[in-house]
Backbone as XML, in Angstrom:
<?xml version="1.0"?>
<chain id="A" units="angstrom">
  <residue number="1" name="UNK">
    <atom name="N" x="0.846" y="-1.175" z="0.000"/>
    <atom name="CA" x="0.000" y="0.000" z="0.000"/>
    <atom name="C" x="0.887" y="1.231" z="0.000"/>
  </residue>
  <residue number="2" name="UNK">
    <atom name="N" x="0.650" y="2.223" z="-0.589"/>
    <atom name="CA" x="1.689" y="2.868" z="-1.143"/>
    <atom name="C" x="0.458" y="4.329" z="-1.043"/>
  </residue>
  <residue number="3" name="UNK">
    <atom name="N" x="0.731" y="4.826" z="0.377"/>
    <atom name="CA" x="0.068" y="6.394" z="0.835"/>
    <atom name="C" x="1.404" y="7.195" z="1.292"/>
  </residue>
  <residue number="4" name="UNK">
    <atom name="N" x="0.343" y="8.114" z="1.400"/>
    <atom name="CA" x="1.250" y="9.772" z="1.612"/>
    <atom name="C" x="0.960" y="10.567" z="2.654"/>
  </residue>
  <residue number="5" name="UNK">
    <atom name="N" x="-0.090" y="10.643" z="3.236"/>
    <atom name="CA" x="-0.919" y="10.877" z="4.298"/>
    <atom name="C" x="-1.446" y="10.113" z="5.533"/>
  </residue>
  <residue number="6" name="UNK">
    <atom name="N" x="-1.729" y="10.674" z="6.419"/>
    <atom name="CA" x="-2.436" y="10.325" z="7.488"/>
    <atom name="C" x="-4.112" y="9.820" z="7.267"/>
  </residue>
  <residue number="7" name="UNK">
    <atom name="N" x="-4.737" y="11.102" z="6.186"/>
    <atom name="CA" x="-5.742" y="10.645" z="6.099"/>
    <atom name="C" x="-6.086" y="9.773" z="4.917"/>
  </residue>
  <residue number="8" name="UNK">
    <atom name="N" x="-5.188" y="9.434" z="4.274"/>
    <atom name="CA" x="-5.061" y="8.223" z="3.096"/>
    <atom name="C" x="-5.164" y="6.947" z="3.995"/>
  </residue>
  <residue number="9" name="UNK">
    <atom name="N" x="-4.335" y="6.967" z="5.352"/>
    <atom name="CA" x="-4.324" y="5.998" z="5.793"/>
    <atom name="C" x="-5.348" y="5.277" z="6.765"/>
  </residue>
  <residue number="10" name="UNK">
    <atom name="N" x="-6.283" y="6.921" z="7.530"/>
    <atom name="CA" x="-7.508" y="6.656" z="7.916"/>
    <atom name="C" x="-8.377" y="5.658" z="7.058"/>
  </residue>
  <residue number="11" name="UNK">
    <atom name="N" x="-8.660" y="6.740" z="5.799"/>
    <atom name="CA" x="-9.513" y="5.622" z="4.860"/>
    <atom name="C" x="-9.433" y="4.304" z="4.730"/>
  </residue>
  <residue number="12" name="UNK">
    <atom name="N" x="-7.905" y="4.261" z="4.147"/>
    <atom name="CA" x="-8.050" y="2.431" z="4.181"/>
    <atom name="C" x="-8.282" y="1.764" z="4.896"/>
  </residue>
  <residue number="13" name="UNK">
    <atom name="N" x="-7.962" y="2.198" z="6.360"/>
    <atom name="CA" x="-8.148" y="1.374" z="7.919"/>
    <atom name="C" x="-9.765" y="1.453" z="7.961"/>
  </residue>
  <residue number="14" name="UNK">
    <atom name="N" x="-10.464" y="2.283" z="7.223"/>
    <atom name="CA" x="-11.924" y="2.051" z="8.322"/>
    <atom name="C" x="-12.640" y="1.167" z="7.021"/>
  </residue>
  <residue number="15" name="UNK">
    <atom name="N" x="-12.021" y="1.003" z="5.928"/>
    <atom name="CA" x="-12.158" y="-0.093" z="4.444"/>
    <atom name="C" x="-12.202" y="-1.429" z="5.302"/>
  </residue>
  <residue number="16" name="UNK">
    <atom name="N" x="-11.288" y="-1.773" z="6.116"/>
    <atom name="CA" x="-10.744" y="-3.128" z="6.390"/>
    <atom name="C" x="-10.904" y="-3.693" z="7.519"/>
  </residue>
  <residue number="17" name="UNK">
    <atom name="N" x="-12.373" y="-2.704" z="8.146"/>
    <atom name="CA" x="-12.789" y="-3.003" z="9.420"/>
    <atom name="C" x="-13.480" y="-4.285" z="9.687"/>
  </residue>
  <residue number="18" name="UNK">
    <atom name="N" x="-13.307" y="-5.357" z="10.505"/>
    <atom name="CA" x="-13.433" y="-6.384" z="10.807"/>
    <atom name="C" x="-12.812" y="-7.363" z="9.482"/>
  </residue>
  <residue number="19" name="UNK">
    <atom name="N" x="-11.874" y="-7.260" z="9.036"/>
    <atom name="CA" x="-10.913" y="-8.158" z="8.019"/>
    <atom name="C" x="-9.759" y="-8.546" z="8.937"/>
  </residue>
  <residue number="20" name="UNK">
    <atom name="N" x="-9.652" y="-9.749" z="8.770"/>
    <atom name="CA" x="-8.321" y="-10.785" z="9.126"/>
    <atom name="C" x="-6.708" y="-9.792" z="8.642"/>
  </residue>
  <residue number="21" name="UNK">
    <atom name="N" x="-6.447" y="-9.614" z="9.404"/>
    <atom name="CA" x="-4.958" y="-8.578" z="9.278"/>
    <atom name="C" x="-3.554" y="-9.839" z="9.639"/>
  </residue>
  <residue number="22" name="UNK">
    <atom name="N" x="-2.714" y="-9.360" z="9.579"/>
    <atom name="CA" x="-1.367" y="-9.582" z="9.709"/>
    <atom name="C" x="-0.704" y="-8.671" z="10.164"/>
  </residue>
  <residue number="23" name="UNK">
    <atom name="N" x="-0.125" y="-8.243" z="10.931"/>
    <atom name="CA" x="0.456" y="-7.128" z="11.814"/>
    <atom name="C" x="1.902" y="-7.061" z="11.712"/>
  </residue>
  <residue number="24" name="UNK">
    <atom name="N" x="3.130" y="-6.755" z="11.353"/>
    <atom name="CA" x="4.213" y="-6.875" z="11.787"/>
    <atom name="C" x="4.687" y="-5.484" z="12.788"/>
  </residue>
  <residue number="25" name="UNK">
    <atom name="N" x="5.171" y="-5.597" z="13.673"/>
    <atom name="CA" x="5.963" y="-4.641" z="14.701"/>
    <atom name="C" x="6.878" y="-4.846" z="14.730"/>
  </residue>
  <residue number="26" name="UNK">
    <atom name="N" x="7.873" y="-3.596" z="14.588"/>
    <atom name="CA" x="8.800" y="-2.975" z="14.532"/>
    <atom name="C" x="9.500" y="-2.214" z="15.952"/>
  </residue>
  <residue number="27" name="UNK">
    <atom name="N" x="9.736" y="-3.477" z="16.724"/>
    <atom name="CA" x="10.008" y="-2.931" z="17.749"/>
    <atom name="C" x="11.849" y="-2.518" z="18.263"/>
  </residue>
  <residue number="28" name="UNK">
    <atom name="N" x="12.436" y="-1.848" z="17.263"/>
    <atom name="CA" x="13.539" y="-1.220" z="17.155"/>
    <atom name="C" x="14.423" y="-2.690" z="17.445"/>
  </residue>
  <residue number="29" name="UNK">
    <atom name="N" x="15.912" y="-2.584" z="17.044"/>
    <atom name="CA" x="17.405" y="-2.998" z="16.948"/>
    <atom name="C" x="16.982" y="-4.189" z="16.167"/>
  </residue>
  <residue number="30" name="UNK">
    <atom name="N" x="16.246" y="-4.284" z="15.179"/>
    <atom name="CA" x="15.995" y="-5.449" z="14.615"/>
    <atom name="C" x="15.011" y="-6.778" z="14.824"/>
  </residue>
  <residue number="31" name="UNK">
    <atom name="N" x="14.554" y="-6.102" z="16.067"/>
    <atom name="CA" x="12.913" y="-6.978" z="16.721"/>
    <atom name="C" x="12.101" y="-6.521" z="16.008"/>
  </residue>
  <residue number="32" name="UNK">
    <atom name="N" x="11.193" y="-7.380" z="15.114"/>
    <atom name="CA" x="9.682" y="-7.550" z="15.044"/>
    <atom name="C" x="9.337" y="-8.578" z="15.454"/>
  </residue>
  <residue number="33" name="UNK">
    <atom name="N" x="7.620" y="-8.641" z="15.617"/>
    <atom name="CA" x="6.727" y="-9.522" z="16.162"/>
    <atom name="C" x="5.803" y="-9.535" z="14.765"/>
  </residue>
  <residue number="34" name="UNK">
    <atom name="N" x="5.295" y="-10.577" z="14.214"/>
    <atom name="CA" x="4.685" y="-10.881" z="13.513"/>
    <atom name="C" x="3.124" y="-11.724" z="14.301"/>
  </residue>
  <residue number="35" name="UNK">
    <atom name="N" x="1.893" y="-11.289" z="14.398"/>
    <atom name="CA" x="0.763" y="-11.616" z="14.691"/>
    <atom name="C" x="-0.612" y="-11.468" z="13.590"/>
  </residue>
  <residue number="36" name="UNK">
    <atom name="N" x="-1.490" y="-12.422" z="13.929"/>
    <atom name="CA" x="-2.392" y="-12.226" z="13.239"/>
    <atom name="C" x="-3.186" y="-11.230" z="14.134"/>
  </residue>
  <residue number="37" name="UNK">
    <atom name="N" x="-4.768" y="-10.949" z="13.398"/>
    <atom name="CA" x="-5.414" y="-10.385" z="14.220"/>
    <atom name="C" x="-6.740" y="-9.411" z="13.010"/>
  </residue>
  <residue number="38" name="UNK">
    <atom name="N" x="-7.708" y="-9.325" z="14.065"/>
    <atom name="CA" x="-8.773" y="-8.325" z="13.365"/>
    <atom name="C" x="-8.884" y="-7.001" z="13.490"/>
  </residue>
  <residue number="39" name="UNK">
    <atom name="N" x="-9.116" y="-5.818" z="12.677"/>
    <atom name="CA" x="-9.279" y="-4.887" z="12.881"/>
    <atom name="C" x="-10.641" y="-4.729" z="13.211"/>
  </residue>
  <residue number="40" name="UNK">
    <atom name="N" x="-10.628" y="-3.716" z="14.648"/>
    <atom name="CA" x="-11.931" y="-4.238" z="15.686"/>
    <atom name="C" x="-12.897" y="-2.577" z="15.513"/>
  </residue>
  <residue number="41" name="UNK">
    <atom name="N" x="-11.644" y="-2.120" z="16.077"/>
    <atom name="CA" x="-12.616" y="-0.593" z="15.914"/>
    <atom name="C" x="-11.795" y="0.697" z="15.293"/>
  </residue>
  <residue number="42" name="UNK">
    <atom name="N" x="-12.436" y="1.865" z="14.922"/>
    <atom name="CA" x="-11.356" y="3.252" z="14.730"/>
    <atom name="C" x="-12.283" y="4.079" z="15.131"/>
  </residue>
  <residue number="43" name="UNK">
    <atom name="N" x="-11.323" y="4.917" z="15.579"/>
    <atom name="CA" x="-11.421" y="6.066" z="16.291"/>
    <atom name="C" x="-10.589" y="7.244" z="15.757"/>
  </residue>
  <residue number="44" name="UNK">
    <atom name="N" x="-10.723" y="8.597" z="16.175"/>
    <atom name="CA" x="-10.749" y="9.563" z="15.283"/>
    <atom name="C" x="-8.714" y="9.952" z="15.068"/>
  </residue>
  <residue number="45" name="UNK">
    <atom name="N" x="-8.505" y="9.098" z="16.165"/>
    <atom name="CA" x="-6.343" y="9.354" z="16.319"/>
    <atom name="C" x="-5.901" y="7.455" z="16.208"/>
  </residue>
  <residue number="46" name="UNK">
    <atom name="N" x="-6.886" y="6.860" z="16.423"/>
    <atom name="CA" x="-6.165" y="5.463" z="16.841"/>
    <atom name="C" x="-7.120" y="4.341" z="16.236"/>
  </residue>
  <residue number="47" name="UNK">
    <atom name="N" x="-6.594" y="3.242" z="16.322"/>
    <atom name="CA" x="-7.618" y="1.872" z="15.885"/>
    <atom name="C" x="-6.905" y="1.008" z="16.897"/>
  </residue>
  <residue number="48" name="UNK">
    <atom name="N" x="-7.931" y="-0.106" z="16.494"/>
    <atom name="CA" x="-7.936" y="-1.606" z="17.879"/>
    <atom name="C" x="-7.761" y="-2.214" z="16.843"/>
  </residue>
  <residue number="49" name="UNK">
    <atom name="N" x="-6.575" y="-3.480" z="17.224"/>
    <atom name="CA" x="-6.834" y="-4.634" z="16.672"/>
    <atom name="C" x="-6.899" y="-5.620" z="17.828"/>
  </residue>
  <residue number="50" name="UNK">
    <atom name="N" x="-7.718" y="-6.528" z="17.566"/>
    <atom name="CA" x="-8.054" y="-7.864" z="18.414"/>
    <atom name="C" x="-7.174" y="-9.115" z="17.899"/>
  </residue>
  <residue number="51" name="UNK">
    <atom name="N" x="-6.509" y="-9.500" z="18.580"/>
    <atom name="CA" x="-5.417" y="-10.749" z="18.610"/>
    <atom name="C" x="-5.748" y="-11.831" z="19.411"/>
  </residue>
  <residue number="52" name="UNK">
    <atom name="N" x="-5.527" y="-13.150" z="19.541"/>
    <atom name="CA" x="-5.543" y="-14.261" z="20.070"/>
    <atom name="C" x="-4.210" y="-14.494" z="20.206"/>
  </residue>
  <residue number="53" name="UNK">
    <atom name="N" x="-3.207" y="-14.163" z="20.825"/>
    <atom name="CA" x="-2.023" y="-14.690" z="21.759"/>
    <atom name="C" x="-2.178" y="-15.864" z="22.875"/>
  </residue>
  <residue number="54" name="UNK">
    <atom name="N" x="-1.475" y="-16.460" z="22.243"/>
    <atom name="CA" x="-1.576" y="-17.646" z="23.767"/>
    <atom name="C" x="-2.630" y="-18.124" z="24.009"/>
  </residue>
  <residue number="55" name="UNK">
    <atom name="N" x="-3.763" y="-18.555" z="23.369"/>
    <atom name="CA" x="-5.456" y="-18.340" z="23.883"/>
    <atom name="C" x="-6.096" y="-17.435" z="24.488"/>
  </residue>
  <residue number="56" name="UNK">
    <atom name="N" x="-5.197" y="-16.094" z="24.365"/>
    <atom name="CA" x="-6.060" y="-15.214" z="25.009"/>
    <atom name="C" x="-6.602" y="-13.860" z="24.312"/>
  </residue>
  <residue number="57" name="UNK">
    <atom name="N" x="-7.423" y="-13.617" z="24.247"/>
    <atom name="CA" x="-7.550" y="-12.506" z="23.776"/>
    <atom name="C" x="-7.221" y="-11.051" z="23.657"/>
  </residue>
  <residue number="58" name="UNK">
    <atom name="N" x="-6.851" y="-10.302" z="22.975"/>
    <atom name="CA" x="-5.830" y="-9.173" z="23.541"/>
    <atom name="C" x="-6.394" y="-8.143" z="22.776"/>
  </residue>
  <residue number="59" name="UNK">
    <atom name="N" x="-6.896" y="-6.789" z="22.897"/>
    <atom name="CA" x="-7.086" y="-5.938" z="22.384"/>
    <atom name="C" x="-5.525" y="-4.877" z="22.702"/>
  </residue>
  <residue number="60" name="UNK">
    <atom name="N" x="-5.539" y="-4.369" z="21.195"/>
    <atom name="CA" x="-3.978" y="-3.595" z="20.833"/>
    <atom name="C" x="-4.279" y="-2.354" z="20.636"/>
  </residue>
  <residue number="61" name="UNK">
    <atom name="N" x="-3.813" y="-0.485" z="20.303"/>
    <atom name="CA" x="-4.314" y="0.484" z="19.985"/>
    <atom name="C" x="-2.819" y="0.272" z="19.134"/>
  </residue>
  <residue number="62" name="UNK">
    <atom name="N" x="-3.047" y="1.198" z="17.766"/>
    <atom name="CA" x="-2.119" y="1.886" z="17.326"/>
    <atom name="C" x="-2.559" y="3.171" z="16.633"/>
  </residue>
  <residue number="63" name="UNK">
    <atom name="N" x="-1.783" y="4.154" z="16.630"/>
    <atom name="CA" x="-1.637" y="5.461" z="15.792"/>
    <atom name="C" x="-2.006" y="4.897" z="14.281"/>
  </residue>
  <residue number="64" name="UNK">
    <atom name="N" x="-2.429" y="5.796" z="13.831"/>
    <atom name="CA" x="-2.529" y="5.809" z="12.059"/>
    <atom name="C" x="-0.974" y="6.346" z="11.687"/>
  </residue>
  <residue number="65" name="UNK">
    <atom name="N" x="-0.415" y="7.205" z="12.437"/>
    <atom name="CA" x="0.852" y="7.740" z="12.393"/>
    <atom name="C" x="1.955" y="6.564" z="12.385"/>
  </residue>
  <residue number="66" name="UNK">
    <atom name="N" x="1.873" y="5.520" z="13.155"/>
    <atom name="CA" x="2.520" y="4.082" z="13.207"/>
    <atom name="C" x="2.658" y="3.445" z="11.947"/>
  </residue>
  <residue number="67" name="UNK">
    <atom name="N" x="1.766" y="3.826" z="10.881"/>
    <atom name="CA" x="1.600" y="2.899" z="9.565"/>
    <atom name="C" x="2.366" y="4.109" z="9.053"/>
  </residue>
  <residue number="68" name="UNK">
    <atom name="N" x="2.449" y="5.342" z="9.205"/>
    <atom name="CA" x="3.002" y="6.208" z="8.048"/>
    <atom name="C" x="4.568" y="6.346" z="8.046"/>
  </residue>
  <residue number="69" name="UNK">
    <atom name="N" x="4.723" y="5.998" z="9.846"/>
    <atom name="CA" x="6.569" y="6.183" z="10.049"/>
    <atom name="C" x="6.900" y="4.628" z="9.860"/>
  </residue>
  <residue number="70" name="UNK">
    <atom name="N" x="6.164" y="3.483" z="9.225"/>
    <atom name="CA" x="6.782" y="2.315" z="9.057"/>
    <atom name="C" x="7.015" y="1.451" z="10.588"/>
  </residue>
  <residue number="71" name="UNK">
    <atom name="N" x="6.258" y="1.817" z="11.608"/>
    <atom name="CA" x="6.451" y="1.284" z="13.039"/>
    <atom name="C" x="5.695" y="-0.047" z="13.109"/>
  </residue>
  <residue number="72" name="UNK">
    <atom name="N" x="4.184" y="-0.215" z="12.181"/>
    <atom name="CA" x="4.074" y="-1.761" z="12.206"/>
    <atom name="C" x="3.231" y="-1.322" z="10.521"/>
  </residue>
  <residue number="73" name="UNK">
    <atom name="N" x="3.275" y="-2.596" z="9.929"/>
    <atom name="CA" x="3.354" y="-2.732" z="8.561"/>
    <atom name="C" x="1.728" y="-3.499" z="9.120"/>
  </residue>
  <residue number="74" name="UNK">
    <atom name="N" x="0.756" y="-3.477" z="7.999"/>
    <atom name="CA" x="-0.457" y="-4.100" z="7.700"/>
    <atom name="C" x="-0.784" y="-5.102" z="6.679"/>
  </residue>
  <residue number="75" name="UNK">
    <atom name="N" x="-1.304" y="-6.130" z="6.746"/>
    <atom name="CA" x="-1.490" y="-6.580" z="5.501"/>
    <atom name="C" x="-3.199" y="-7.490" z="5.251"/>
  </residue>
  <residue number="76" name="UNK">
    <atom name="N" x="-3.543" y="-6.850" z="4.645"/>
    <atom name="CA" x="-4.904" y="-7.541" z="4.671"/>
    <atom name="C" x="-4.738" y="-9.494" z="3.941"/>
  </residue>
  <residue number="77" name="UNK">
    <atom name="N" x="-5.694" y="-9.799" z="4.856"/>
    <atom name="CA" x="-5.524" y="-11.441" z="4.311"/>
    <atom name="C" x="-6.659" y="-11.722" z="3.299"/>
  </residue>
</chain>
């Protein structure tokens, strides 16, 4: 996906609401975490994704700003 904006990136996120995602995080010196998960809700600065870790259920927030500085990558399934 190939945006320029914040609100390019709103749009697509509220497109792909309740769709099966793939998440990667970018959690600096060469750590990512790779998870599945649903996009649950958005809100007007942030979105939820819902994950199953471990059998448990986990609700996540991230920035729309997170997808634009490359901090976790999206991928619709």
């Amino acid at each position: 996906m190939a945006v320029q904006t914040v609100d390019q990136i709103k749009e697509w996120v509220s497109l792909i609401v309740g769709k099966e995602v793939v998440v990667e995080v970018n959690k600096g010196r060469k750590k990512t975490v790779v998870r599945e998960g649903v996009v649950e809700e958005i809100y007007p600065f942030f979105f939820v994704l819902r994950m199953n870790v471990n059998g448990s259920c986990q609700r996540i927030s991230f920035n729309y700003s997170d997808i634009l500085t490359k901090t976790i990558e999206l991928e619709v399934r």
